[in-house]
DRENDO-1510 file (C-alpha; in Angstrom, 1 decimal, always signed):
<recs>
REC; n; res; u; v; w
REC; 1; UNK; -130.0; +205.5; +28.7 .
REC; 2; UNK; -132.0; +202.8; +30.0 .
REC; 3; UNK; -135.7; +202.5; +29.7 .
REC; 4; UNK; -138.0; +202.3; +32.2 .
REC; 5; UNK; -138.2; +198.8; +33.6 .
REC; 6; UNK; -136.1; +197.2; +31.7 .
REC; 7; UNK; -133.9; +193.8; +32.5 .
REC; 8; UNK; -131.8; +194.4; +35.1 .
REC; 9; UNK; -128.8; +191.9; +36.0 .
REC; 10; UNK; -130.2; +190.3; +38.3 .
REC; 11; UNK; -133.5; +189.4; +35.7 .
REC; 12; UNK; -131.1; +188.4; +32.9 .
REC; 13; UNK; -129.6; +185.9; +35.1 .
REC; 14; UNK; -133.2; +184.2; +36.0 .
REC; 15; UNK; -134.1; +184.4; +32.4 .
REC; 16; UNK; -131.3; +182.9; +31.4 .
REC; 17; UNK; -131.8; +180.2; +34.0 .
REC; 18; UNK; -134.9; +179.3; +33.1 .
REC; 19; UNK; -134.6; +179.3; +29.6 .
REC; 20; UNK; -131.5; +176.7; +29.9 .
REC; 21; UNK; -134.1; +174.6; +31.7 .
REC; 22; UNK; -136.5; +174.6; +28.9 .
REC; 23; UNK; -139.0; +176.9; +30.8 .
REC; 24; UNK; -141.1; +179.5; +28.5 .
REC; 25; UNK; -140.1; +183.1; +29.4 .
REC; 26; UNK; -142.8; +185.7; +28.3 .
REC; 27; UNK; -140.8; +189.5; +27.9 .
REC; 28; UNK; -142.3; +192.8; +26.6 .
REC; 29; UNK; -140.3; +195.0; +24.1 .
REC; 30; UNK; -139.9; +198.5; +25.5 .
REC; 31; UNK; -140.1; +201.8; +23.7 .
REC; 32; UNK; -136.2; +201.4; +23.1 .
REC; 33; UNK; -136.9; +198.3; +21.0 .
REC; 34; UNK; -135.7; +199.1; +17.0 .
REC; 35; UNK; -138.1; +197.7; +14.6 .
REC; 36; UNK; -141.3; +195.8; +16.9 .
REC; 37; UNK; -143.9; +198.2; +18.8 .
REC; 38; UNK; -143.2; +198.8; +22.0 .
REC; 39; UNK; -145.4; +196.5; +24.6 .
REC; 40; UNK; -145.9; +193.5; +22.3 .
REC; 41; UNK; -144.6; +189.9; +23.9 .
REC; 42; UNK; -142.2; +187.7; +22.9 .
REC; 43; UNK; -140.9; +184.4; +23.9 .
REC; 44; UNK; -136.7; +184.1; +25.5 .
REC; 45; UNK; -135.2; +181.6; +23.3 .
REC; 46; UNK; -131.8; +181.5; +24.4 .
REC; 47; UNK; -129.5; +184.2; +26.2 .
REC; 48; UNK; -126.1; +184.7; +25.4 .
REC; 49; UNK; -122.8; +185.8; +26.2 .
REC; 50; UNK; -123.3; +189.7; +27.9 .
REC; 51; UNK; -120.0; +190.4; +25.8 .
REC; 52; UNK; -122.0; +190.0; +22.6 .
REC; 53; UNK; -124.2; +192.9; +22.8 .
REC; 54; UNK; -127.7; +192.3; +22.0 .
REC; 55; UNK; -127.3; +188.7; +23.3 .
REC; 56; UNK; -131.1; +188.0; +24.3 .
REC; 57; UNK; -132.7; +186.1; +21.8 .
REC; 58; UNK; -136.3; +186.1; +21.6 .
REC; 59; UNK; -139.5; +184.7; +19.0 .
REC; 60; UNK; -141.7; +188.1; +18.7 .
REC; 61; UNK; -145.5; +186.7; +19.2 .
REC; 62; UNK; -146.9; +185.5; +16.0 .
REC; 63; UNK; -143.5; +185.1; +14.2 .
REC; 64; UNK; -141.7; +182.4; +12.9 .
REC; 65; UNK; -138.2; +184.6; +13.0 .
REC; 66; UNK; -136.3; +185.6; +16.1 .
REC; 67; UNK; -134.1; +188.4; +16.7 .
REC; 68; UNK; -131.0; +189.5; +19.4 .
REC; 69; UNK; -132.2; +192.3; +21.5 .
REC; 70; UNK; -130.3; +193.9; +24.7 .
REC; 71; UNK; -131.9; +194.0; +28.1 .
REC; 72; UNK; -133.0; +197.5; +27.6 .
REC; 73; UNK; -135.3; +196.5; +24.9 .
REC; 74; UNK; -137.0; +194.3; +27.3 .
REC; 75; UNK; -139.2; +194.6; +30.3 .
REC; 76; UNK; -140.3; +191.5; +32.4 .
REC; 77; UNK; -143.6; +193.9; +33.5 .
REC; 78; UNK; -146.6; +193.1; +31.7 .
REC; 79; UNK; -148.1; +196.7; +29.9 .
REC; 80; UNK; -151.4; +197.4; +31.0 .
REC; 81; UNK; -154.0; +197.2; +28.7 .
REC; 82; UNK; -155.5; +200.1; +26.8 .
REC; 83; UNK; -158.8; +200.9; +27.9 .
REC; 84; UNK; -161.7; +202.4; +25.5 .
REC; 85; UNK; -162.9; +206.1; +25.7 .
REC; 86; UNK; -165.9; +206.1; +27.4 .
REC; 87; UNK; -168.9; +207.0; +25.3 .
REC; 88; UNK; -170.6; +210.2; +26.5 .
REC; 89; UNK; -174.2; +210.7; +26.8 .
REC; 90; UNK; -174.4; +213.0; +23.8 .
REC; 91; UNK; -173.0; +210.4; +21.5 .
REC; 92; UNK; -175.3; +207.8; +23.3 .
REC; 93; UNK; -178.2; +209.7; +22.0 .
REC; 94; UNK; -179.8; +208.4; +18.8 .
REC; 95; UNK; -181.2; +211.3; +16.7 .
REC; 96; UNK; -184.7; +211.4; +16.1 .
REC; 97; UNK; -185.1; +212.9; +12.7 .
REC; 98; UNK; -187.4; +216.1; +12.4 .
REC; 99; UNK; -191.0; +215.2; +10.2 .
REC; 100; UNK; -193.3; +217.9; +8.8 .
REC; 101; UNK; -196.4; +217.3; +10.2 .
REC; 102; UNK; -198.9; +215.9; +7.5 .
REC; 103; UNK; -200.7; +218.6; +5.3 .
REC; 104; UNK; -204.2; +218.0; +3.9 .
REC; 105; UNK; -204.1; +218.3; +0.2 .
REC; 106; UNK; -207.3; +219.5; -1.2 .
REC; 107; UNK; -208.1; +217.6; -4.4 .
REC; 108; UNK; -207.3; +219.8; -7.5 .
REC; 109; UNK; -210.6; +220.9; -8.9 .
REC; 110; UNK; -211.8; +219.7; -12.1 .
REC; 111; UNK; -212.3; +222.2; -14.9 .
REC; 112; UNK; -216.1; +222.1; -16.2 .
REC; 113; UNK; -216.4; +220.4; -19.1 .
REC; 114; UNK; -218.6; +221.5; -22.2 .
REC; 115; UNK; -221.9; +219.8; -22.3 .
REC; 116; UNK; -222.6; +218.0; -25.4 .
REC; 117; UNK; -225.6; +220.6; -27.4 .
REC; 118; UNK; -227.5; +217.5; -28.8 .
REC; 119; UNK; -227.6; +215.6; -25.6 .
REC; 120; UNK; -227.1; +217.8; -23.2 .
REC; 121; UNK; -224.5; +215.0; -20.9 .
REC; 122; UNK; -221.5; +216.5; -20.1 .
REC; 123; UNK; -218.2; +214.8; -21.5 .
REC; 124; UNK; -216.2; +212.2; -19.5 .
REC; 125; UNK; -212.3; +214.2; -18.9 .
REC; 126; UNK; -209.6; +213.1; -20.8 .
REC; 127; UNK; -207.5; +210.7; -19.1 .
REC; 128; UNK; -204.4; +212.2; -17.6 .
REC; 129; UNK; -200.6; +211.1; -19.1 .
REC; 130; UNK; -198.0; +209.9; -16.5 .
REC; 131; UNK; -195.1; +212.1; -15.8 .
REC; 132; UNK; -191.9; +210.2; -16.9 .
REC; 133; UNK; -189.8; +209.5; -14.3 .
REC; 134; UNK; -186.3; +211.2; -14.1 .
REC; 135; UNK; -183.4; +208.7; -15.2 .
REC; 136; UNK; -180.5; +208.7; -12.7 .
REC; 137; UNK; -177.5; +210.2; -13.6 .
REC; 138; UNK; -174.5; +207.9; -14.5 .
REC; 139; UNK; -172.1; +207.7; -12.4 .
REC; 140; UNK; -168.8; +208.8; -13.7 .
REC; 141; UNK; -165.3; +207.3; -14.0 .
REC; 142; UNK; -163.8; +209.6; -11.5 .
REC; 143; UNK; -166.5; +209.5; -8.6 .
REC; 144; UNK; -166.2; +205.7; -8.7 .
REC; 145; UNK; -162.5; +205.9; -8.1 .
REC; 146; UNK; -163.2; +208.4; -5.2 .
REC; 147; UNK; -165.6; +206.5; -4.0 .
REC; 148; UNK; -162.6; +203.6; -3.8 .
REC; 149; UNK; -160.5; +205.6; -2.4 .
REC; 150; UNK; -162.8; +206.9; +0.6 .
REC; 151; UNK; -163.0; +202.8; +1.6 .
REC; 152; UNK; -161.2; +202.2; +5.1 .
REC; 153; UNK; -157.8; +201.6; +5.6 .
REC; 154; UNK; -157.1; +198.8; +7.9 .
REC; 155; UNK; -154.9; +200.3; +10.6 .
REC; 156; UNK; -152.9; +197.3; +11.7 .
REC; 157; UNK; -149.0; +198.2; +11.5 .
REC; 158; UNK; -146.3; +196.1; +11.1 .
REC; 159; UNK; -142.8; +195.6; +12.2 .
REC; 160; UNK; -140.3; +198.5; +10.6 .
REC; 161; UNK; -138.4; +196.4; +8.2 .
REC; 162; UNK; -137.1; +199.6; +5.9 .
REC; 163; UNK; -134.0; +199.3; +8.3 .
REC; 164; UNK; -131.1; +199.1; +5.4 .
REC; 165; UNK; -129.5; +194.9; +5.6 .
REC; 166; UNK; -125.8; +194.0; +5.9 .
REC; 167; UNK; -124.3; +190.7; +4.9 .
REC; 168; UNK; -121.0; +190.1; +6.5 .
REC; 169; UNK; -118.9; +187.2; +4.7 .
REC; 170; UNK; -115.5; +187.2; +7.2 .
REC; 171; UNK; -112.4; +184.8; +5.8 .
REC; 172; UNK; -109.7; +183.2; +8.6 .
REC; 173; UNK; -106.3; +182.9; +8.1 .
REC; 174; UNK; -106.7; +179.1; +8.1 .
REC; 175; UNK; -109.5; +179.3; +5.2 .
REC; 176; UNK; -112.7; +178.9; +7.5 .
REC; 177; UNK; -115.4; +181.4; +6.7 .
REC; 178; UNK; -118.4; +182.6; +8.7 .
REC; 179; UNK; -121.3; +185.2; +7.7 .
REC; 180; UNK; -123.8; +187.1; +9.8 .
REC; 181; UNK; -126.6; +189.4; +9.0 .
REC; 182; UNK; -127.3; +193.0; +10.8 .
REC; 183; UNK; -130.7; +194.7; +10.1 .
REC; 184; UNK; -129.5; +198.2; +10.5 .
REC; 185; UNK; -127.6; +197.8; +14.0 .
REC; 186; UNK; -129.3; +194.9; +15.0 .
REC; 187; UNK; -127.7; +191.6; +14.3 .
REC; 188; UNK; -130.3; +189.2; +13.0 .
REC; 189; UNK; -128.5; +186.6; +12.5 .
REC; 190; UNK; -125.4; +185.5; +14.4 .
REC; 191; UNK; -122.4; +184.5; +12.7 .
REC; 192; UNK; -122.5; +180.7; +11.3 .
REC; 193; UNK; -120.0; +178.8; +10.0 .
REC; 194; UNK; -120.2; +178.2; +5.7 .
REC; 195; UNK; -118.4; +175.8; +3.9 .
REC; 196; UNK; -115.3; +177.0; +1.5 .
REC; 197; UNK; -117.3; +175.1; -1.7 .
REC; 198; UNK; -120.1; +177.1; -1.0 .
REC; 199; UNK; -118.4; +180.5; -0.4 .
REC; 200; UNK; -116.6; +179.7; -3.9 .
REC; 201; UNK; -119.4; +178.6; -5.8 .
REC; 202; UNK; -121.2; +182.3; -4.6 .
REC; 203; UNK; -118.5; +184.2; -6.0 .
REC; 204; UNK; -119.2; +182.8; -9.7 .
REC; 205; UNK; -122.1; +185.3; -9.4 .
REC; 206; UNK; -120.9; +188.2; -7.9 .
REC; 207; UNK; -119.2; +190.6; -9.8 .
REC; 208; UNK; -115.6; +190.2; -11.1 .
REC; 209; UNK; -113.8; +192.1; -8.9 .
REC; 210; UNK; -115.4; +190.9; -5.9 .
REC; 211; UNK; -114.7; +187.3; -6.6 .
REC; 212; UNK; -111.6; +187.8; -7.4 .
REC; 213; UNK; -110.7; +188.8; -4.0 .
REC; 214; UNK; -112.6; +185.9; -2.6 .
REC; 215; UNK; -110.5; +183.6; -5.5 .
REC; 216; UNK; -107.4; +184.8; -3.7 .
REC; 217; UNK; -108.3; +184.2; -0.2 .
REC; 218; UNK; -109.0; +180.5; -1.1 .
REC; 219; UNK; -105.9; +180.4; -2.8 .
REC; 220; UNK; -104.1; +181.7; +0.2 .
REC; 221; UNK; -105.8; +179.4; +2.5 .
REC; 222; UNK; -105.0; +175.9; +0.1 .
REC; 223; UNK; -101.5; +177.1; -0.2 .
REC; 224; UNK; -101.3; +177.6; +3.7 .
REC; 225; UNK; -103.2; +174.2; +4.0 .
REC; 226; UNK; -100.5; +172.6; +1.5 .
REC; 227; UNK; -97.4; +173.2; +3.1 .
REC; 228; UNK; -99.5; +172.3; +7.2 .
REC; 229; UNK; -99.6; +169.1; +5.3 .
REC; 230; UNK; -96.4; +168.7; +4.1 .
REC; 231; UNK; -95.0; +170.2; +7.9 .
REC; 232; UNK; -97.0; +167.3; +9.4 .
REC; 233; UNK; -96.5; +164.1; +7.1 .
REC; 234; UNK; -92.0; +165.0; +7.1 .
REC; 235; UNK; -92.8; +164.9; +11.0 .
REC; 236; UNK; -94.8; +162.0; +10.9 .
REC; 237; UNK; -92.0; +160.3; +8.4 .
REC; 238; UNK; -89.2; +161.5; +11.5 .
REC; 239; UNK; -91.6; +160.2; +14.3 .
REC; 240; UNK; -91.9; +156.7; +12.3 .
REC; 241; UNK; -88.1; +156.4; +11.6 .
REC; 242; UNK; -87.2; +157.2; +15.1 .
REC; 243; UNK; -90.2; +154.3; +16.1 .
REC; 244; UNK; -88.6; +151.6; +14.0 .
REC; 245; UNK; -84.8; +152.7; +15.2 .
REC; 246; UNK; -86.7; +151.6; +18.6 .
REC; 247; UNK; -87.8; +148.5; +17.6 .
REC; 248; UNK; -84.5; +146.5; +17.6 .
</recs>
């Protein structure tokens, strides 16, 4: 099924113009994209064979890494932007908290005190002892770590990369090897050449009965390679006997 304005033929063949010219080429993934949101950019950096599959190759924004998509995982149409709720009046409204009007306190009254017999002055009251402030309860282990946990999340997502990885290592019959890289069913990276050495110095760490099967390709290929070069050096000893029969 394809998605809703994505590359048509006629857009693959002006991307692919213009990025064989060296011309930047802004796409947006659509919501049949695997693995990126859908309408974030990316930049075309090179288009393919359409025999290939996903033969668009693009450099999501703010990556280093680029990826093969199919033309309907992108959408030369720019998504519009998202616009903000609009704030309604209610929530506008700052809340005037509610006061108690002021009460008049009327000042305690002060009990008599006994008048001294022999003077006849009254005593002075005794002074009057602070109350001791409350001490703030402690806070415990387990409202500290709630409090932690009630801290904001930051809400920025990335990229799916859960998708399960496949490393393809593919031998010719003539000894040349090539590996590619699929990220679920989305090939990564293409296939690329890699040198026989290499391959055998890889297998030294892989398990036993895996490079033993890889032991025995190369030994098929060198053994295949052995008797090319035999073929060709007896028909380059013919060719130079028949040359010097020539030369007379």
């Amino acid at each position: 099924m394809t998605a809703q304005g994505a590359l048509t033929e006629q857009d693959v063949v002006a991307v692919r113009g213009e990025a064989a010219v060296g011309r930047p080429v802004t796409v947006w993934f659509t919501a049949a994209a695997v693995g990126v949101p859908a309408g974030g950019s990316a930049k075309v950096v090179a288009v393919g064979d359409v025999a290939e599959g996903d033969f668009i190759q693009v450099r999501p924004a703010g990556s280093r890494d680029t990826m093969f998509c199919s033309p309907n995982e992108l959408t030369r149409t720019k998504p519009p932007r998202r616009r903000a709720a609009p704030r309604t009046e209610e929530a506008g409204k700052a809340v005037t908290p509610l006061t108690a009007p002021p009460t008049t306190r009327r000042p305690a009254s002060v009990p008599a005190q006994p008048a001294d017999e022999a003077t006849g002055s009254v005593a002075p009251p005794a002074p009057r002892k602070p109350k001791a402030k409350a001490a703030a309860p402690a806070e415990s282990p387990a409202a500290s770590a709630g409090a932690a946990t009630r801290r904001p999340v930051s809400t920025r997502r990335r990229a799916d990369r859960s998708a399960a990885m496949t490393v393809s290592l593919t031998a010719k019959a003539d000894g040349e090897w090539s590996v590619e890289v699929l990220v679920g069913t989305k090939r990564v990276v293409p296939s690329v050449p890699v040198q026989a050495a290499d391959v055998a110095a890889a297998s030294r760490s892989l398990p036993p009965a895996v490079a033993e099967v890889i032991t025995s390709s190369l030994e098929g290929a060198r053994q295949r390679q052995r008797e090319r070069v035999e073929q060709l050096r007896a028909e380059l000893d013919a060719a130079q006997r028949a040359l010097d029969q020539l030369d007379v």
